[in-house]
KEKOL-435223 format. One line per 5 residues: number of its first residue (from 0); for each residue x, y, z of N, C-alpha, C. Coordinates in steps of 0.1 Angstrom, whole numbers, plus 5000, padded with zeros to 4 digits. Layout:
<nodes>
NUM) X,Y,Z,X,Y,Z,X,Y,Z; ...;
</nodes>
This chain:
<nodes>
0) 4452,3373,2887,4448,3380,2899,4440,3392,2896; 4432,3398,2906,4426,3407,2898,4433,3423,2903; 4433,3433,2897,4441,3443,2898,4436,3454,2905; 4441,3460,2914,4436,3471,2925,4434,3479,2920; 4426,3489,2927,4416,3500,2921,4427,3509,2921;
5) 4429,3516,2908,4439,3529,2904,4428,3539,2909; 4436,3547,2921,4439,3559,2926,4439,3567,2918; 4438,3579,2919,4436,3592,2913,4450,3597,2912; 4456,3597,2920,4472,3608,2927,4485,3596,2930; 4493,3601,2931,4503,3595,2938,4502,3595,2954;
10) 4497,3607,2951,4501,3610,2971,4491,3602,2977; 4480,3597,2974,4468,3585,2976,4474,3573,2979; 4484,3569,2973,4492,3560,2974,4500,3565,2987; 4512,3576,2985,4516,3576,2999,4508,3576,3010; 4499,3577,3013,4488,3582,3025,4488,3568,3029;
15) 4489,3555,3018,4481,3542,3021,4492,3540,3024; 4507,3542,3022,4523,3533,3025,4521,3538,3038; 4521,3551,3042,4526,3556,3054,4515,3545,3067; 4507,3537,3064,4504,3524,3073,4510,3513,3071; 4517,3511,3060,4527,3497,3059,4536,3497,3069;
20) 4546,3482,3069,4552,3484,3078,4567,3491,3079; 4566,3487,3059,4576,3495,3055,4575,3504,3041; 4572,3515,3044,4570,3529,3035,4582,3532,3027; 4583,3527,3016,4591,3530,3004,4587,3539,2998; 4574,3549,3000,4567,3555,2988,4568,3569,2985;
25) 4569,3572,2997,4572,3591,2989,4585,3591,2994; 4593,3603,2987,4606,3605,2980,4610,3619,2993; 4602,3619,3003,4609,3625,3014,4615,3620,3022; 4629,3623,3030,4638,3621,3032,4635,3616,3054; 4633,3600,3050,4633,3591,3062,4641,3585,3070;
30) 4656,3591,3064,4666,3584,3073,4666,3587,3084; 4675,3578,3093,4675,3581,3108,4688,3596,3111; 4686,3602,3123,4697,3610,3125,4711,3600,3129; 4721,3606,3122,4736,3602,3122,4738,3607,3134; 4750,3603,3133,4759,3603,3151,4757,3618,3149;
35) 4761,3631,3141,4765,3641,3140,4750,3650,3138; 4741,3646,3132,4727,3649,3135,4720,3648,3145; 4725,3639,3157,4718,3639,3170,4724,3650,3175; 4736,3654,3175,4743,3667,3180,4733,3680,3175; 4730,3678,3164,4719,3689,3159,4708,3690,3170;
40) 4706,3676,3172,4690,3673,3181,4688,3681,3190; 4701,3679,3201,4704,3678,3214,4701,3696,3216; 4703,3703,3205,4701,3716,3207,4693,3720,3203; 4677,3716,3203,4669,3720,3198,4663,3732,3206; 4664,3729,3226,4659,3738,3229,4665,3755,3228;
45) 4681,3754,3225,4688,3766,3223,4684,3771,3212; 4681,3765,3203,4681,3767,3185,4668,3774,3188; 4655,3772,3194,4642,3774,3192,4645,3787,3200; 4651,3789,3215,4661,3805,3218,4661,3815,3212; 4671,3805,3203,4679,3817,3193,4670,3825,3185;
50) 4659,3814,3173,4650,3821,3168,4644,3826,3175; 4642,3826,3183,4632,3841,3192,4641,3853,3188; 4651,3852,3190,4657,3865,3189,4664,3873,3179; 4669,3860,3168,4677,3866,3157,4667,3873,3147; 4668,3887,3142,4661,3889,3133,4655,3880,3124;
55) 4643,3882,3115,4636,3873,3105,4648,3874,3091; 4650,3886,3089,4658,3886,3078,4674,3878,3081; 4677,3882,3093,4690,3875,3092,4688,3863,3090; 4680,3855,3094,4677,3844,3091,4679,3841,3083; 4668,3845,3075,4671,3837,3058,4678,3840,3051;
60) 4687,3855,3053,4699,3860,3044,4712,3846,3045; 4712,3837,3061,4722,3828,3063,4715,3816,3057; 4701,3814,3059,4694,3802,3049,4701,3797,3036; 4699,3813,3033,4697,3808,3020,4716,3813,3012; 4723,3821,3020,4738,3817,3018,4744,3802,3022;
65) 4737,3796,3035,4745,3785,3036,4738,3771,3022; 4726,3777,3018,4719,3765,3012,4731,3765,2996; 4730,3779,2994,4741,3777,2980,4752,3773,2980; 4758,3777,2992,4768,3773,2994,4776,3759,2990; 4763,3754,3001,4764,3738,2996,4761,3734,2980;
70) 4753,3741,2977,4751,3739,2963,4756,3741,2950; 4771,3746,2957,4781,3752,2945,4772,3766,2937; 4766,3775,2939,4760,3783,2934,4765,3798,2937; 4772,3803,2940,4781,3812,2945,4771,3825,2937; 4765,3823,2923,4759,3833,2919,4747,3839,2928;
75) 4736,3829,2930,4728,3824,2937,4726,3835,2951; 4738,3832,2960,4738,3831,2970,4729,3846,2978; 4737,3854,2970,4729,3868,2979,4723,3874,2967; 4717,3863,2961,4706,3876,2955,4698,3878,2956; 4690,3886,2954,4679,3893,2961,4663,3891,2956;
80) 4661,3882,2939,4652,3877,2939,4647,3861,2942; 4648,3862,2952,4645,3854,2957,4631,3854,2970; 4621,3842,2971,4612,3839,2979,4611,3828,2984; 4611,3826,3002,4614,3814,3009,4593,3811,3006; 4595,3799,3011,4578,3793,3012,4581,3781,3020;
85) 4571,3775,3026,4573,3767,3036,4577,3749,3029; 4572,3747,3019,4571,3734,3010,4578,3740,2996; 4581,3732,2988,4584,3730,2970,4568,3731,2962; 4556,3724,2974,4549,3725,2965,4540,3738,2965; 4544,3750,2974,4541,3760,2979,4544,3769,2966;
90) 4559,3765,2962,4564,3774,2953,4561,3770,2941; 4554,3757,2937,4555,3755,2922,4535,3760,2918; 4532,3755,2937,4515,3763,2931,4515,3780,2926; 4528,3788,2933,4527,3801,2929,4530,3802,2918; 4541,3793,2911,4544,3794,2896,4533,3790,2886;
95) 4528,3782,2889,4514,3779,2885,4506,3788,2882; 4500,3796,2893,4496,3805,2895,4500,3821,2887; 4515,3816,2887,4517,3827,2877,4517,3824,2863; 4521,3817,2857,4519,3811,2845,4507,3807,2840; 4495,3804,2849,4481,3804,2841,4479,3821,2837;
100) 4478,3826,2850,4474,3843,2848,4477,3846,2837; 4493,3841,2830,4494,3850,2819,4490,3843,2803; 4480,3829,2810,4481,3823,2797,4485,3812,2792; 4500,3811,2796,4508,3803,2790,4509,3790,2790; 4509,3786,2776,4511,3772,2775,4523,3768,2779;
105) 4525,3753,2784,4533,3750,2793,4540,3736,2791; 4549,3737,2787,4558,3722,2781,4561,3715,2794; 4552,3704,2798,4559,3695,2810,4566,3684,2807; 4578,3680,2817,4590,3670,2812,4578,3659,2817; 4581,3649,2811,4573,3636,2815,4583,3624,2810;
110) 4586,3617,2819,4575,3613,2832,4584,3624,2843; 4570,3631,2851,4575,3631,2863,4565,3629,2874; 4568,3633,2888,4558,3632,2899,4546,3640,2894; 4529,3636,2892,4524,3636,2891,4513,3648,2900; 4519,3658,2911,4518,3669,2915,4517,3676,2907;
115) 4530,3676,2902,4531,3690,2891,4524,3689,2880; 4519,3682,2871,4503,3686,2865,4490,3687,2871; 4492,3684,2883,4481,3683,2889,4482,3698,2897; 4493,3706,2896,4490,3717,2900,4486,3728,2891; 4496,3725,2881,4492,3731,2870,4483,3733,2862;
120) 4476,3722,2862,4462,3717,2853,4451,3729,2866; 4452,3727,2880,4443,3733,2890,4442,3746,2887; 4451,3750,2882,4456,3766,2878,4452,3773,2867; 4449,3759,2856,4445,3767,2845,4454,3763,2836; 4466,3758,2839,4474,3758,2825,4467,3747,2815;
125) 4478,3748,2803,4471,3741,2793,4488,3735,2790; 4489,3718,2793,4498,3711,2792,4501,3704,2782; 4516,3703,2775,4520,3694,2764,4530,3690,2768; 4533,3675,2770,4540,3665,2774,4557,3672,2765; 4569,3667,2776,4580,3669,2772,4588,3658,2772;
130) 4594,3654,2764,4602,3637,2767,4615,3644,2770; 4622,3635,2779,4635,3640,2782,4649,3639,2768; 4646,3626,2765,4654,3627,2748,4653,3638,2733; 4639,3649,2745,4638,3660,2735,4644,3672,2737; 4653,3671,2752,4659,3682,2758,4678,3682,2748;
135) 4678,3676,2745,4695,3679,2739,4694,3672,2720; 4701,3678,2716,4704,3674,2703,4693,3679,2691; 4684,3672,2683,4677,3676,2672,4662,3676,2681; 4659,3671,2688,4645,3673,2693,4642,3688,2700; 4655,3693,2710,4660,3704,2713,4648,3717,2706;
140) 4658,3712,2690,4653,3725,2677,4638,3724,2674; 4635,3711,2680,4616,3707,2675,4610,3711,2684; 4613,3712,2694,4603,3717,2707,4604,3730,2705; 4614,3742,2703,4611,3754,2696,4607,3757,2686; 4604,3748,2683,4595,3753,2667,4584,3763,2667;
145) 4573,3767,2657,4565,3775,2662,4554,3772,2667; 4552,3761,2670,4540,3756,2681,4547,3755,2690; 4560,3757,2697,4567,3749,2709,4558,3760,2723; 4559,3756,2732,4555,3760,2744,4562,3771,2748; 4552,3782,2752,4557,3793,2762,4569,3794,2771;
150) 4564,3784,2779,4571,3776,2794,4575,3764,2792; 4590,3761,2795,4592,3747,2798,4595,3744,2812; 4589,3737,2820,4589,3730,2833,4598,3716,2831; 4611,3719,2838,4618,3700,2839,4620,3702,2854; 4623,3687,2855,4627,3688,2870,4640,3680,2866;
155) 4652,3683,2873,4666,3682,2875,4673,3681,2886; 4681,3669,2891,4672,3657,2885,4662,3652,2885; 4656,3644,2873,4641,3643,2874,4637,3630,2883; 4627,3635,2892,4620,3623,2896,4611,3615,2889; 4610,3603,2880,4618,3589,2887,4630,3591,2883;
160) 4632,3593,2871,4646,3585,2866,4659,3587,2866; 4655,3602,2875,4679,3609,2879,4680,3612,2864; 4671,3615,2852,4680,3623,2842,4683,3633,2848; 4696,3638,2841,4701,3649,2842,4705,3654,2834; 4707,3671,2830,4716,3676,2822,4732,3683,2824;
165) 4738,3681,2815,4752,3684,2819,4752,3698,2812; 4766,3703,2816,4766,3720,2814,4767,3726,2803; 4771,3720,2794,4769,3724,2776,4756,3722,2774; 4747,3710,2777,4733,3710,2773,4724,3720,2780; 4728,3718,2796,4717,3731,2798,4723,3743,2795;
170) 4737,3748,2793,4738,3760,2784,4732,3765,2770; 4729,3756,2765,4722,3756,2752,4705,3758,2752; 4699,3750,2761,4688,3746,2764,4685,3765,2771; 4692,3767,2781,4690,3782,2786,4693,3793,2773; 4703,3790,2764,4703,3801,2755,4691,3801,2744;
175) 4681,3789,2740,4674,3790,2733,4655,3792,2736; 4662,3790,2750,4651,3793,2763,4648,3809,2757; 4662,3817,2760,4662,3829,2755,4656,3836,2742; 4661,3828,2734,4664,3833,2721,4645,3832,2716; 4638,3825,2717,4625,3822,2724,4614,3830,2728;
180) 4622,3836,2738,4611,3838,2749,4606,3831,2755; 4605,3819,2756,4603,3808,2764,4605,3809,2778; 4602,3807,2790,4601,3805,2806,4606,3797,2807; 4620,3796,2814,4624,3783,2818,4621,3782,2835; 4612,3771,2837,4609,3766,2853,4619,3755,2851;
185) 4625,3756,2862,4633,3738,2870,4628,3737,2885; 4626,3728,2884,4624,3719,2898,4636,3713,2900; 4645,3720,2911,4659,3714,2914,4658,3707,2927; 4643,3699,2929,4643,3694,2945,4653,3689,2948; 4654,3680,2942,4666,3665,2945,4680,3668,2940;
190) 4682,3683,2937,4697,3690,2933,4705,3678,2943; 4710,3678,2952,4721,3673,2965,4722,3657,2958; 4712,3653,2952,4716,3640,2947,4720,3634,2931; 4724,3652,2925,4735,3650,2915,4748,3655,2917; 4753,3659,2905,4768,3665,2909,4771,3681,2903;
195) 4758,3686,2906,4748,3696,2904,4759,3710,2913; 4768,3704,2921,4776,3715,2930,4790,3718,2916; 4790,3708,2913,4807,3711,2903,4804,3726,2890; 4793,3730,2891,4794,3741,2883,4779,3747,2887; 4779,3761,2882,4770,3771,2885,4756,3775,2876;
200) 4745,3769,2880,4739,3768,2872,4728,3783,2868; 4726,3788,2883,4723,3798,2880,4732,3811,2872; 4750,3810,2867,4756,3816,2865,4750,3815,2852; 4751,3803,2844,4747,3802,2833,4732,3808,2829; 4725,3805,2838,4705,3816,2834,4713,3828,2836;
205) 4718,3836,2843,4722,3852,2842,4727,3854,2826; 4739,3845,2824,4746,3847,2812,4738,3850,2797; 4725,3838,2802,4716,3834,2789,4706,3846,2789; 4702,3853,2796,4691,3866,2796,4681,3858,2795; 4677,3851,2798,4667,3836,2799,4658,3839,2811;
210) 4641,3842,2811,4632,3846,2822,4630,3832,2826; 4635,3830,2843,4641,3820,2847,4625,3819,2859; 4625,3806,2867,4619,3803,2874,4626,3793,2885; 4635,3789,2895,4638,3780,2901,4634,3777,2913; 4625,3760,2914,4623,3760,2930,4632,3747,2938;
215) 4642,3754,2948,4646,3743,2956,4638,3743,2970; 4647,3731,2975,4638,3725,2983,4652,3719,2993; 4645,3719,3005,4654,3707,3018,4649,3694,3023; 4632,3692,3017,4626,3685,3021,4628,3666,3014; 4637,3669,3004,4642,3655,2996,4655,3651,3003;
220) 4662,3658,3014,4674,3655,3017,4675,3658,3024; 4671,3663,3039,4680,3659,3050,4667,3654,3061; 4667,3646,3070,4656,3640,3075,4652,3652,3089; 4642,3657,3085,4638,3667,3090,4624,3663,3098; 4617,3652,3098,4603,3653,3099,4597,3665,3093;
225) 4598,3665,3082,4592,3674,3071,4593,3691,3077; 4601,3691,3083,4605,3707,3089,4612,3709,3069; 4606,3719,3063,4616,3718,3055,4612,3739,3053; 4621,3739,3037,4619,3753,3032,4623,3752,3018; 4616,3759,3013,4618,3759,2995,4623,3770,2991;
230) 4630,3776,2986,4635,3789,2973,4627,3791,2964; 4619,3802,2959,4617,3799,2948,4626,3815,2940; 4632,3812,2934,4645,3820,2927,4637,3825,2913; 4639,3838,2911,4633,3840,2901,4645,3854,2893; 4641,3859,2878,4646,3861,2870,4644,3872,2876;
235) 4652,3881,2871,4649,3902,2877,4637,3902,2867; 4630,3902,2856,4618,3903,2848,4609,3896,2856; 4609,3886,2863,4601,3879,2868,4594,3881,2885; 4605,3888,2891,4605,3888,2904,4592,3898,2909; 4589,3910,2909,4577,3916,2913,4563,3909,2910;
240) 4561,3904,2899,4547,3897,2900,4548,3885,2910; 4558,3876,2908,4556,3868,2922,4559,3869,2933; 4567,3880,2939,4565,3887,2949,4551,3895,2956; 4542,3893,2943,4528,3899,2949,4518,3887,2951; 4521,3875,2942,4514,3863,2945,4522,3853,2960;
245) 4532,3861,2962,4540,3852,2978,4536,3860,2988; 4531,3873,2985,4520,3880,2996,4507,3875,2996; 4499,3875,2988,4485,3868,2990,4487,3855,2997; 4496,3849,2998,4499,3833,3001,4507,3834,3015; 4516,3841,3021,4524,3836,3035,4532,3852,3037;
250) 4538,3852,3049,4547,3864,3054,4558,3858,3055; 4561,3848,3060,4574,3841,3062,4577,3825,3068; 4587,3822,3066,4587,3807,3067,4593,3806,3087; 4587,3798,3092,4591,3797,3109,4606,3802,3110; 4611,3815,3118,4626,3815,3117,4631,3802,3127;
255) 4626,3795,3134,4631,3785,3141,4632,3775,3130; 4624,3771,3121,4624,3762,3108,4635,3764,3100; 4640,3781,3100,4653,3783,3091,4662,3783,3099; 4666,3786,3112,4672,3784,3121,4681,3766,3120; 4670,3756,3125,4669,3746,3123,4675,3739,3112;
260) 4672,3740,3100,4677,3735,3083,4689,3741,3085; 4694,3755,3086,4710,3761,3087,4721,3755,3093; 4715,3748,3106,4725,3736,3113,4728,3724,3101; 4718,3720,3098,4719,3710,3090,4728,3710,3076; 4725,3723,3071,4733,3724,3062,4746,3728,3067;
265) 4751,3735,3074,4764,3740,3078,4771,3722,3081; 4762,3711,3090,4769,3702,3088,4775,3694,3078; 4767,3693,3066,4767,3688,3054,4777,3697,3047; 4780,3713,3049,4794,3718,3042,4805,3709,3050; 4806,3714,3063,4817,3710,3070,4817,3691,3065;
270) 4811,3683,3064,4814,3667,3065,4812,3661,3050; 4804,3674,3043,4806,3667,3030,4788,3660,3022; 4788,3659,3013,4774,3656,3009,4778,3639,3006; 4786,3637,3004,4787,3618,3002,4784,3619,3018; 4788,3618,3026,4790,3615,3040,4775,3616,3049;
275) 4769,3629,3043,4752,3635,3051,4745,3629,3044; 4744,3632,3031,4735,3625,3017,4737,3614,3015; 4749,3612,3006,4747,3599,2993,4751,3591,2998; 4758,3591,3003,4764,3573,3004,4753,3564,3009; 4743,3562,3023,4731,3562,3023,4720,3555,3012;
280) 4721,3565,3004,4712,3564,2991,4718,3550,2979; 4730,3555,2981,4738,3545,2975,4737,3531,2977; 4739,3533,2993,4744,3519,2998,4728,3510,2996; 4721,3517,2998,4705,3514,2999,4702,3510,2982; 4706,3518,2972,4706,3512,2962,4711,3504,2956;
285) 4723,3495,2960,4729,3482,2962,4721,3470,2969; 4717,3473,2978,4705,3463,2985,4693,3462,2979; 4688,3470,2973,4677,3469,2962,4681,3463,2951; 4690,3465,2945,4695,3461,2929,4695,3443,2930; 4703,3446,2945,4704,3429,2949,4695,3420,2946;
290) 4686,3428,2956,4676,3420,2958,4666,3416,2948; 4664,3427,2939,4655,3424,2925,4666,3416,2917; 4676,3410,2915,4684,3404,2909,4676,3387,2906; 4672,3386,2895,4663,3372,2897,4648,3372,2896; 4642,3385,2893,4629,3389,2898,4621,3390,2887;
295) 4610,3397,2888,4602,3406,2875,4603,3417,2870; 4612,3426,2883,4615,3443,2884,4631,3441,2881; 4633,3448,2869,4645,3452,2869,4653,3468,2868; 4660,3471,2873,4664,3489,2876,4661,3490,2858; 4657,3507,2858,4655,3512,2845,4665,3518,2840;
300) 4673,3521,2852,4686,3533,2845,4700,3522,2852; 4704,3530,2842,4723,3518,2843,4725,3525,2859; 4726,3541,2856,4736,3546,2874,4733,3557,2875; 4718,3557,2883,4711,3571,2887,4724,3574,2903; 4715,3587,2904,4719,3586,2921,4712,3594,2925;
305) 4699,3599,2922,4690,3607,2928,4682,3592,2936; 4678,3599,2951,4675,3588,2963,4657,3583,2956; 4660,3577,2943,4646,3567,2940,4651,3557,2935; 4644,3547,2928,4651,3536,2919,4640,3533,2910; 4639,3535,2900,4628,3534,2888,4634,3520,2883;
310) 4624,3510,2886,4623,3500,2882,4613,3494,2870; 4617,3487,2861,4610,3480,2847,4602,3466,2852; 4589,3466,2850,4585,3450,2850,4584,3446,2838; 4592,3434,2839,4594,3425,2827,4585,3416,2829; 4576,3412,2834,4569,3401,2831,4548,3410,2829;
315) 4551,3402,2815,4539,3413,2805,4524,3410,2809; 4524,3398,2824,4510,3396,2830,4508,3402,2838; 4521,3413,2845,4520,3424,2855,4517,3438,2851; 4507,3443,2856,4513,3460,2858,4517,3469,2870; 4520,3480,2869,4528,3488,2880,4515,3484,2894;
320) 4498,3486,2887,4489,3479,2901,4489,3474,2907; 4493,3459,2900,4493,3447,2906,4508,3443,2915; 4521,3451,2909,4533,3448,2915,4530,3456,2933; 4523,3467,2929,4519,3475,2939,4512,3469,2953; 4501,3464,2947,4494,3449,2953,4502,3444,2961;
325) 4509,3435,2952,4515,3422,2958,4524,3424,2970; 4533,3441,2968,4540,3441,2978,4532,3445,2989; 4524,3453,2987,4516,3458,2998,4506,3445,3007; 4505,3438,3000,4500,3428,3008,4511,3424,3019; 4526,3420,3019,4533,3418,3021,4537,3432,3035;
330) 4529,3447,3035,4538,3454,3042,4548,3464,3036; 4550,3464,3024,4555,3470,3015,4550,3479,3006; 4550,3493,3010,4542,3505,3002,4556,3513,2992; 4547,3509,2977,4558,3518,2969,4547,3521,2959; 4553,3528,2945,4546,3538,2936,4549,3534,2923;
335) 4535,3531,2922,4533,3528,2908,4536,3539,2896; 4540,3533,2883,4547,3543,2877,4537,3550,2865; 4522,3545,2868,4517,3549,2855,4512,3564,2856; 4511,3572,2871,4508,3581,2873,4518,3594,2869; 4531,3588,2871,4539,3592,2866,4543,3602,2849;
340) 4536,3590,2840,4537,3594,2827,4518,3599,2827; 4520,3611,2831,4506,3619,2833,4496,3622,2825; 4508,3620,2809,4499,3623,2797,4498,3605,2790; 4505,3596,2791,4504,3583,2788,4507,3571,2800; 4496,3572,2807,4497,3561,2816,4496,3548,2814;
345) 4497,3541,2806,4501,3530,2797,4513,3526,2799; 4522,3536,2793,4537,3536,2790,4540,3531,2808; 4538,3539,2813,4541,3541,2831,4537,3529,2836; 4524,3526,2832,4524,3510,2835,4533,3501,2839; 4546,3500,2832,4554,3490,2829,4565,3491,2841;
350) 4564,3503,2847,4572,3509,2862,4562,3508,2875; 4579,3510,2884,4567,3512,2896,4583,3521,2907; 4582,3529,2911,4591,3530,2923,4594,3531,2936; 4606,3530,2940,4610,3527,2957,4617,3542,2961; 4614,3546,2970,4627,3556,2979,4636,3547,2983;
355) 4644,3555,2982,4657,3551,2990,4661,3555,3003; 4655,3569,3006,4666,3575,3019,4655,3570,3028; 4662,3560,3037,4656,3550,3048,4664,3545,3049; 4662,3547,3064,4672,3535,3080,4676,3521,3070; 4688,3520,3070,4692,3507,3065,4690,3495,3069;
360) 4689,3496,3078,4683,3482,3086,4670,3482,3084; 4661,3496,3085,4650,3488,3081,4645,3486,3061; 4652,3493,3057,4655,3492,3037,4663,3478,3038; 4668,3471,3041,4671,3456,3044,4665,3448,3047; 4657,3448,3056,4643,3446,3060,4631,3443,3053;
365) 4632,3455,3045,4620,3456,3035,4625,3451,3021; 4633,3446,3018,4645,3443,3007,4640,3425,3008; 4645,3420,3021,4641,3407,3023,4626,3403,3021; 4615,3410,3026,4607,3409,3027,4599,3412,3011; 4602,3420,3002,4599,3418,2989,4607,3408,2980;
370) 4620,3401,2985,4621,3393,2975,4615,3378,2974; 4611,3375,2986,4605,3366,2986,4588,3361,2981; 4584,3378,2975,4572,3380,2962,4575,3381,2955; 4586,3389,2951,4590,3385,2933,4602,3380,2927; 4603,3367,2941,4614,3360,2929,4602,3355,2920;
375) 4607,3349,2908,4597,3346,2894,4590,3335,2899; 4595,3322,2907,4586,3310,2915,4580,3314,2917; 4578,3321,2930,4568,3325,2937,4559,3329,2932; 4562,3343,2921,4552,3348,2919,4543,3346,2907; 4550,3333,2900,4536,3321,2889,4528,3320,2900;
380) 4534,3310,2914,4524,3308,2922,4511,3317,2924; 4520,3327,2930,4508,3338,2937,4500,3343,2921; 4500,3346,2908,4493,3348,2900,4486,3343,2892; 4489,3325,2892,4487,3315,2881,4494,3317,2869; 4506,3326,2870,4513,3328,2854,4516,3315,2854;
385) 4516,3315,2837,4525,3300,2832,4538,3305,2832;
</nodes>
């Protein structure tokens, strides 16, 4: 078969899902409202009221207490360096932004979403690929060596693949951050879809004296029609310079936008994050596993739970293009994985991935409708494989 023209971006790709019939492709959060999220709905006209009137600051003083809240971050919660922005990718262009200005070479985790060098690189940085097997143990000591990078940039968990670090590794990882001088940036978009609440991560950066950068986000987890708001959390050394790059850029994020997200979160303390979030993601990742059971795509990781599914193609006449293709012919918009590994798109090749947070009936839907392209019959048919 012959292989479709590689795109520049990922998000090129999403632009072309969001006309399928069924959009698997960007990792923002498409579920329907729950019984208990229409109750949110139904008050939209009081909520829009309210922000008329409640101060701007009280706003996001309750934003951004209810957001840690949920987030098990208790350190977090009322401190003061902190800057709301309207997107994640709001806050990572400012980081960008600040990290070219000063120069700094920049360790990026790879594979990840392919934004973040593409913001970076716009900015001026100068990028060296970071493998995730070099974050704990003897590779750890090699990345600090004396060529290692200024700045390390991970995202946690990382989009595709739900690595994650547990709290002895990132205690370590932050104390040598330190010991360094090194910048530690995290991208904690998809925090809500690890178990990222059972301990304090920001307690641990205070403890480490570690010049910290953190950007969260609402926009991966609760179905907002992209009403979302990002944090970007920064270190006491860090906070004045990008407090002067979050002035050249915005005054404030819509108080009805933070108004709005605070319902949402206050419901998700009160009912629980399996119950708002995961289960959802879960259950939707059971219907997928299924369904590729017998196929060309097989899951890449034993038991993620961040809402994607990084899938392997085993059959060596395919690449991530052509699987891409095939579903999309079919109605089926998802993301190829070579864009992903930013510095070796080869490797990425061999992936492609699905969101998960989507209406189950219609991720069932779309579930049926791709396995009948890659069970392995079929698709000798459709390619002339032997």
């Amino acid at each position: 078969m012959k292989a479709p023209v590689r795109l520049p971006n990922l998000t090129q790709y999403e632009h072309l899902a969001v006309d399928c019939e069924f959009n698997l492709a960007d990792g923002h959060a498409h579920q329907l409202q729950d019984s208990a999220q229409q109750l949110i709905i139904r008050r939209l006209p009081s909520l829009f009221s309210e922000s008329e009137r409640y101060p701007q600051r009280n706003l996001e003083q309750e934003f951004q207490r209810r957001f840690y809240e949920l987030a098990g971050q208790p350190t977090a919660a009322d401190r003061p360096h902190t800057l709301l922005c309207q997107s994640a990718s709001m806050s990572i262009d400012l980081v960008a932004a600040f990290l070219s200005d000063r120069g700094t070479p920049v360790g990026l985790l790879q594979p990840c979403f392919d934004n973040l060098p593409g913001i970076l690189r716009r900015r001026g940085a100068v990028l060296c690929p970071v493998a995730e097997r070099e974050l704990a143990g003897p590779g750890l000591e090699r990345l600090f060596g004396p060529r290692g990078p200024a700045a390390l940039f991970l995202t946690l968990p990382n989009n595709p693949t739900g690595f994650a670090l547990r709290e002895p590794e990132f205690t370590h990882l932050a104390q040598r951050c330190a010991a360094t001088g090194t910048v530690l940036v995290i991208d904690w978009t998809f925090r809500f879809y690890g178990a990222y609440e059972r301990w304090d991560q920001y307690a641990v950066l205070e403890r480490s004296g570690v010049s910290y950068l953190c950007v969260e986000d609402t926009g991966k987890t609760w179905p907002t029609l992209d009403l979302k708001c990002s944090i970007l959390a920064t270190s006491r050394d860090l906070y004045e310079p990008l407090c002067e790059l979050h002035n050249d850029m915005m005054l404030n994020v819509s108080p009805f936008v933070l108004h709005l997200l605070t319902r949402y979160l206050e419901d998700s303390v009160r009912r629980g994050l399996e119950a708002t979030v995961r289960r959802l993601v879960r259950d939707n990742r059971a219907v997928l596993r299924r369904t590729l059971e017998g196929t060309v795509l097989t899951p890449a990781e034993p038991d993620p739970t961040i809402s994607v599914e990084w899938a392997c193609i085993d059959s060596p006449a395919l690449t991530a293009l052509d699987v891409v293709r095939l579903l999309g012919d079919v109605g089926v918009g998802i993301l190829p994985g070579d864009h992903f590994y930013w510095d070796d798109p080869a490797t990425g090749s061999r992936y492609v991935r699905f969101a998960l947070a989507r209406d189950p009936a219609m991720f069932a839907a779309a579930c049926a409708r791709m396995r009948a392209v890659l069970i392995i019959g079929s698709l000798q048919q459709r390619t002339g494989a032997a």
